[in-house]
C-alpha positions in Angstrom: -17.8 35.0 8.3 -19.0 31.7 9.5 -20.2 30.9 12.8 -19.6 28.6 15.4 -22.8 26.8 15.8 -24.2 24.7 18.8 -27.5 23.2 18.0 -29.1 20.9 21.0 -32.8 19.9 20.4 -35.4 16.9 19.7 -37.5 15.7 17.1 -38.6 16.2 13.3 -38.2 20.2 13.7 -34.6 20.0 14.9 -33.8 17.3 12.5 -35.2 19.9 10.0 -33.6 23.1 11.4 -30.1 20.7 11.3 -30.4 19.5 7.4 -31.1 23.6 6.5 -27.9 24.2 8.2 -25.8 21.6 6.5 -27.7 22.6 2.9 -26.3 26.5 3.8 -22.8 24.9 4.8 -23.3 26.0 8.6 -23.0 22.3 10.4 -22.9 23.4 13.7 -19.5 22.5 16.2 -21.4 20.5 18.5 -24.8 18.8 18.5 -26.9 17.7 22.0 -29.4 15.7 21.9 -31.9 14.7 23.8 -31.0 11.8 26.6 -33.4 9.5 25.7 -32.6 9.7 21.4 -32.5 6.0 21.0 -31.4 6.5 17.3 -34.5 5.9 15.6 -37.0 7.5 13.6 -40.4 6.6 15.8 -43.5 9.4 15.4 -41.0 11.9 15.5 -37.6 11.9 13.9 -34.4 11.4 15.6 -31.8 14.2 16.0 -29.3 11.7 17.0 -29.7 9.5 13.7 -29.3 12.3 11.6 -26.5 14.0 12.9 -24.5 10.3 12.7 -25.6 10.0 9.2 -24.1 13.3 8.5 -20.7 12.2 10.3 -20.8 13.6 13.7 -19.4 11.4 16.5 -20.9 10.3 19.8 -19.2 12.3 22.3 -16.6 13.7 20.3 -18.8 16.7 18.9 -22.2 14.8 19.5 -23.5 14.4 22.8 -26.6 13.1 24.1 -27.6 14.9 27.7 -30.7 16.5 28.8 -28.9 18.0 32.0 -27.1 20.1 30.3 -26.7 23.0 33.0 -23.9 19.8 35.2 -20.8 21.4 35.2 -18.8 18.9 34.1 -21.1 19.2 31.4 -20.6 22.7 30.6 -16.4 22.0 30.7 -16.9 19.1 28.5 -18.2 21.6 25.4 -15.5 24.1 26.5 -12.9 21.8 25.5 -15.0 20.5 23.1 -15.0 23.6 21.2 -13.7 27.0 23.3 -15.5 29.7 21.1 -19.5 29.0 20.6 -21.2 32.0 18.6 -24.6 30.8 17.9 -26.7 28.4 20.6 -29.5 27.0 18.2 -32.2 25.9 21.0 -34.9 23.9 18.9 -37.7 22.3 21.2 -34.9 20.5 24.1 -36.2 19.3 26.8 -33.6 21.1 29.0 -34.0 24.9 30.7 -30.9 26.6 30.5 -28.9 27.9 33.2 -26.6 31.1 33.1 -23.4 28.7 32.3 -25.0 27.2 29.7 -25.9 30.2 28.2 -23.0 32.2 28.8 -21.5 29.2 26.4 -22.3 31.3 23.3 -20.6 34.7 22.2 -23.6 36.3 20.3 -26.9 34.5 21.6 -28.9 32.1 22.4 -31.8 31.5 20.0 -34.8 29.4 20.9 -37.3 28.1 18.6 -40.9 28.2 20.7 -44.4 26.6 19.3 -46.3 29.7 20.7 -47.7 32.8 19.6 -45.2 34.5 22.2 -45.9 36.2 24.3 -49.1 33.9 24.7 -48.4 30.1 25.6 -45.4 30.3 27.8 -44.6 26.7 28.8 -45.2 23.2 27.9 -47.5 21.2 25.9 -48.8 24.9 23.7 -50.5 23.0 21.0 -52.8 21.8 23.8 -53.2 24.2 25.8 -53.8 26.4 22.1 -57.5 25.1 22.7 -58.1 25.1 26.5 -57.0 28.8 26.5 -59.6 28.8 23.5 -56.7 30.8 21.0 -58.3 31.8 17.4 -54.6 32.1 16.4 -51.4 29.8 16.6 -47.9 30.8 16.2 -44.2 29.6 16.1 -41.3 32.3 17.4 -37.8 32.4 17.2 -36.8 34.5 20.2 -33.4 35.0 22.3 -32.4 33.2 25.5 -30.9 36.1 28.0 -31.9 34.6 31.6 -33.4 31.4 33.3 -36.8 32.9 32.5 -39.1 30.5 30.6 -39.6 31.7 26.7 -39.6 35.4 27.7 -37.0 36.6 26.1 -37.0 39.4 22.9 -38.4 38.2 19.8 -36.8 38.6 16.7 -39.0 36.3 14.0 -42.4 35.2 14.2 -44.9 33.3 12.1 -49.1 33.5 12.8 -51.5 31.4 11.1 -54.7 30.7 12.1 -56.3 27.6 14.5 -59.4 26.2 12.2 -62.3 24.2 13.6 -60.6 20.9 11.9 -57.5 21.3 13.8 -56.6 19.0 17.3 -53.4 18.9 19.1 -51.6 16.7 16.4 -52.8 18.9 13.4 -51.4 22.2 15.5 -48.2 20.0 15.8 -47.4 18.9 12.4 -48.1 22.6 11.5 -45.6 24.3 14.1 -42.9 21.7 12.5 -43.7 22.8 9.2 -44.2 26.9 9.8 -41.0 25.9 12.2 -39.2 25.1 9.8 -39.8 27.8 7.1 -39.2 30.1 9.6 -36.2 28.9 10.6 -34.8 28.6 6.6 -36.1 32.4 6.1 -34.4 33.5 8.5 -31.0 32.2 8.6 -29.2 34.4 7.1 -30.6 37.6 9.5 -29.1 35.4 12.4 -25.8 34.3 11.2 -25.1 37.9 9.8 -26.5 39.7 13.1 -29.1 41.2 11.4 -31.7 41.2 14.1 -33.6 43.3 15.9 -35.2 42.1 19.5 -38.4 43.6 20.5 -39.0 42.6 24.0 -41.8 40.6 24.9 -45.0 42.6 26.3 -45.6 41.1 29.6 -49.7 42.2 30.1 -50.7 39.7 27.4 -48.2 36.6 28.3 -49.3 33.5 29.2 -47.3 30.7 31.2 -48.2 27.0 31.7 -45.8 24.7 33.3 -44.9 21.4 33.4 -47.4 19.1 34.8 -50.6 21.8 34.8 -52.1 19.8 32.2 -53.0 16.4 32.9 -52.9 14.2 30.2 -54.1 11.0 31.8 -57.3 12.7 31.8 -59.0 11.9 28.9 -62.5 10.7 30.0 -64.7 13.4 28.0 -67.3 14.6 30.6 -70.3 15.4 28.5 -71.7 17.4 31.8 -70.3 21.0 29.9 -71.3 22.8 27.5 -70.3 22.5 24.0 -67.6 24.4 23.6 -65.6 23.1 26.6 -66.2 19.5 25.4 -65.1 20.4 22.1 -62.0 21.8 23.0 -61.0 19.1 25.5 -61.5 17.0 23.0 -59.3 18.7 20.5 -56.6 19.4 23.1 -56.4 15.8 23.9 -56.2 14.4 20.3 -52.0 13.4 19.6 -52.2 9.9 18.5 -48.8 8.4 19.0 -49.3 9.4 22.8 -53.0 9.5 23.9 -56.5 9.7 22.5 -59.6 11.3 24.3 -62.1 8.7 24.5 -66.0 8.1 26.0 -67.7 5.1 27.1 -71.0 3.7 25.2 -72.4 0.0 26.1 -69.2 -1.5 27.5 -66.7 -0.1 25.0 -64.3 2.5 25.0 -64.5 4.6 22.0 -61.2 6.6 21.3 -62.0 9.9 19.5 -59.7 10.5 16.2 -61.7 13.6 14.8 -64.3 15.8 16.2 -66.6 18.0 14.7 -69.2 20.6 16.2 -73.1 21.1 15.0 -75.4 23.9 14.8 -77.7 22.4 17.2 -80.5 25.2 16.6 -80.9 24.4 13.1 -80.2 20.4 12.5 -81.8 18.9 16.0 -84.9 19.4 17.6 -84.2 20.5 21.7 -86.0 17.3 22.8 -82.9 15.2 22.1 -80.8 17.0 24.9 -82.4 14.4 27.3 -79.8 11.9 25.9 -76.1 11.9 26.2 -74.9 9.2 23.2 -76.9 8.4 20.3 -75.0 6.1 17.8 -76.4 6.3 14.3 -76.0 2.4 13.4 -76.8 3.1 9.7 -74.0 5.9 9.0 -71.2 4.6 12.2 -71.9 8.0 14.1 -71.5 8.7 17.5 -73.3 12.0 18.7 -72.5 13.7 22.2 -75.4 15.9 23.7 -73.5 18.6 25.9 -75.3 20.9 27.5 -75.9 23.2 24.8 -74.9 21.9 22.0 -73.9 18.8 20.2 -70.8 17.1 18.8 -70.0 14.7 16.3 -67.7 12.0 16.1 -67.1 9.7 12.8 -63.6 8.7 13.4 -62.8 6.6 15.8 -61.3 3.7 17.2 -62.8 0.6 19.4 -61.7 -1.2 21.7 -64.2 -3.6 24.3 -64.2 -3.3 28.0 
């Protein structure tokens, strides 16, 4: 039996989720996008621009409103479509209300970058690092109240957080585990084959909007190495910000960071600096408190 599908969400991963479900002829009813979906494939793609492409119509059965919990709202997809089955939530920037969630028949199911019940929130592949996580995860869990990503979980993907990865990297590989999780399990969803296990509450984590300040990004060297390290990598997403330090008069915007083994590459007498630029090779060394980083990709700008 087909389903009647609502699918609201932003960016490459819902653009992603939205092509799977037209591949497995299950377009949904009724697409939302985000308000401020210009139409246009930037770092991320557009949700809007694909769902034209595949015929939808601007509100008709495609709608673009991130206060989707307005009444009039709520009444506009009621006569829009009466019977919703499926919600597919995929990364909006919306919080849903009881009416909004009370628009589907079977459930509300929200695709999360988290290892859920750990990173709760906003902005997980950031705070992945400051939290100092070993492991990374995307989830596919159900919607029941106004909670934030609490509810049961019925699919989940793990993989680990490597010493090469930053904020961007942990991105581009929640879209792509995202999406394969998403494909997988389909099928399970539409048929009702699921089976929530609630979240456990003891290990969840929660970070809300505006906790993490991402007009910070002055390193401060004054830390040890492991703190600098992973501000650094938390801070790394370059279509929206770069970390960056200062070394005589210019600004030097960090695009990769790497961490060395202080004890058995560098004598301890160096630690009385706190930049050394290697003019031979175009490295940049930082001299933490206990340790040492390394930076050979960057960008320049003078001050």
């Amino acid at each position: 039996m087909n389903k009647n599908i609502l699918l609201i969400g932003k960016g490459t991963i819902a653009v992603n989720c939205l092509s799977i479900l037209k591949e497995t002829n299950n377009l949904p009813k009724i697409i939302i996008c985000d308000s401020n979906d210009l139409g246009k494939d930037t770092w991320t793609k557009s949700l809007f621009k694909k769902a034209k492409e595949l015929g939808f119509v601007e509100n008709k059965n495609l709608f673009r409103e991130t206060k989707v919990n307005k009444p009039e709202f709520i009444e506009k997809i009621r006569k829009t479509e009466s019977k919703i089955d499926i919600i597919f939530s995929i990364q909006p920037k919306a919080i849903f209300k009881i009416p909004f969630i009370n628009l589907a028949r079977d459930y509300v199911v929200n695709l999360h970058f988290a290892p859920l019940p750990k990173l709760r929130g906003v902005a997980p592949c950031s705070w992945a690092f400051l939290d100092g996580l070993k492991e990374m995860g995307v989830t596919l869990h159900l919607i029941e109240d106004e909670g934030i990503d609490n509810g049961p979980i019925i699919f989940q993907k793990l993989f680990p957080i490597r010493e090469s990865d930053n904020a961007w990297t942990l991105f581009n590989k929640c879209i792509k585990y995202g999406t394969e999780l998403f494909k997988k399990n389909l099928n399970k969803i539409l048929n009702n084959e699921i089976n929530p296990v609630p979240q456990n509450e003891k290990k969840a984590t929660y970070h809300p909007q505006g906790e993490l300040d991402f007009s910070d990004l002055a390193v401060d060297l004054n830390k040890n190495v492991d703190e600098v390290f992973n501000f650094i990598r938390s801070r790394i997403f370059p279509p929206l910000q770069l970390p960056y330090f200062i070394y005589k008069n210019r600004q030097i915007f960090i695009l990769d960071v790497k961490k060395l083994d202080v004890e058995k590459k560098y004598k301890k007498t160096t630690f009385d600096k706190k930049l050394y630029f290697d003019e031979l090779n175009k490295i940049y060394y930082l001299f933490c408190i206990d340790g040492l980083i390394k930076i050979d990709k960057y960008k320049l700008k003078d001050l």
